[in-house]
C-alpha positions in Angstrom: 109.2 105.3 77.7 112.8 104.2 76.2 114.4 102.2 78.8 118.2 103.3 78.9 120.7 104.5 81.4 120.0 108.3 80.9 116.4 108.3 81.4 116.8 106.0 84.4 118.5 108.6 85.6 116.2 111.4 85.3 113.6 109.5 87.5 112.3 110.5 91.1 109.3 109.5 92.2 108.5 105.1 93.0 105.9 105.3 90.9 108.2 106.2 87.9 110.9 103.9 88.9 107.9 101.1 88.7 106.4 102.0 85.5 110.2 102.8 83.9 110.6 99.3 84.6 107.1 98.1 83.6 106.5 96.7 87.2 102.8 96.2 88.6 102.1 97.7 91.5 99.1 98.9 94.1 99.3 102.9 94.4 97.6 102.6 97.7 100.9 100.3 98.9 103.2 102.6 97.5 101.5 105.4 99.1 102.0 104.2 102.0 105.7 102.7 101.7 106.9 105.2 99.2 110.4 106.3 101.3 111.2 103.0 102.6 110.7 101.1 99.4 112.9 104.2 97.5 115.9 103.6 100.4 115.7 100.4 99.9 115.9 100.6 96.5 118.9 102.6 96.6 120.8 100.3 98.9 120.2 97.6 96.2 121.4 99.9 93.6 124.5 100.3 95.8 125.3 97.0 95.8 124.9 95.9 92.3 127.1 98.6 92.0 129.5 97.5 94.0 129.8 93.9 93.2 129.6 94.0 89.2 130.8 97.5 88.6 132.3 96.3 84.7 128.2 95.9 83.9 127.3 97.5 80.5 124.4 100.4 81.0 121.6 97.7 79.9 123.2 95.0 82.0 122.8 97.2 85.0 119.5 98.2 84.2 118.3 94.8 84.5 120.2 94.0 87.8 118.3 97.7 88.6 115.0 96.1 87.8 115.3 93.1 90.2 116.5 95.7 93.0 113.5 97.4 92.9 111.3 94.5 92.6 112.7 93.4 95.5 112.7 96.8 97.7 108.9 96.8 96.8 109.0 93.1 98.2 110.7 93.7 101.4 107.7 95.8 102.8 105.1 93.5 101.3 106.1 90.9 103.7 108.0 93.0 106.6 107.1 96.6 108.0 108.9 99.9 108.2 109.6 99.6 111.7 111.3 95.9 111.4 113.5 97.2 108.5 114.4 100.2 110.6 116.0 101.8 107.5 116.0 105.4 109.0 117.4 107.2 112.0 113.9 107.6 113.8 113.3 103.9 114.0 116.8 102.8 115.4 117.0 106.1 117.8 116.0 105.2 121.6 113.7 108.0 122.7 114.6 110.5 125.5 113.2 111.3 128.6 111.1 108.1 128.8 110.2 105.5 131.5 109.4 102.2 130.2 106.3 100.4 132.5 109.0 97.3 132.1 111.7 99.8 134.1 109.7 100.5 137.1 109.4 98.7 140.0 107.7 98.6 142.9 109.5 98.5 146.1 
């Protein structure tokens, strides 16, 4: 696969963003982590974006490639829930009674 800015752009799925950029990974992790590790992934993106926007295309492929190896890094050593990158894990749920809110009198 030619690695340049166009094709990079064409990509969807983790496991094309990991062999695009020739990364080893275990399926079964990714099956698992796919959505977190892609959202992370894109928040990285963001800021190399952000704080070298003069990069040339191959430049910023490179700073791509260490953005995604860390995403897939982040949930090798934390979870989902501790990363609490989407709106179900930071929402408090409704109409719930904790055990540690009631009290007996």
């Amino acid at each position: 696969m030619s690695r340049n800015i166009d094709e990079f752009k064409k990509l969807v799925d983790a496991e094309e963003f990991l062999q695009f950029f020739e990364m080893p990974y275990d399926q079964t992790f990714v099956n698992v982590n796919r959505l977190h590790i892609l959202k992370k992934f894109s928040q990285f993106m963001r800021e190399v974006d952000e704080n070298f926007p003069d990069l040339k295309p191959e430049e910023k492929l490179e700073q791509y490639a260490i953005a995604l190896q860390k995403a897939y890094e982040v949930f090798i050593e934390s979870t989902p829930q501790e990363q609490k990158l989407f709106k179900v894990f930071n929402d408090k749920p409704k109409n719930v009674v904790k055990l540690t809110e009631i009290t007996s009198d």
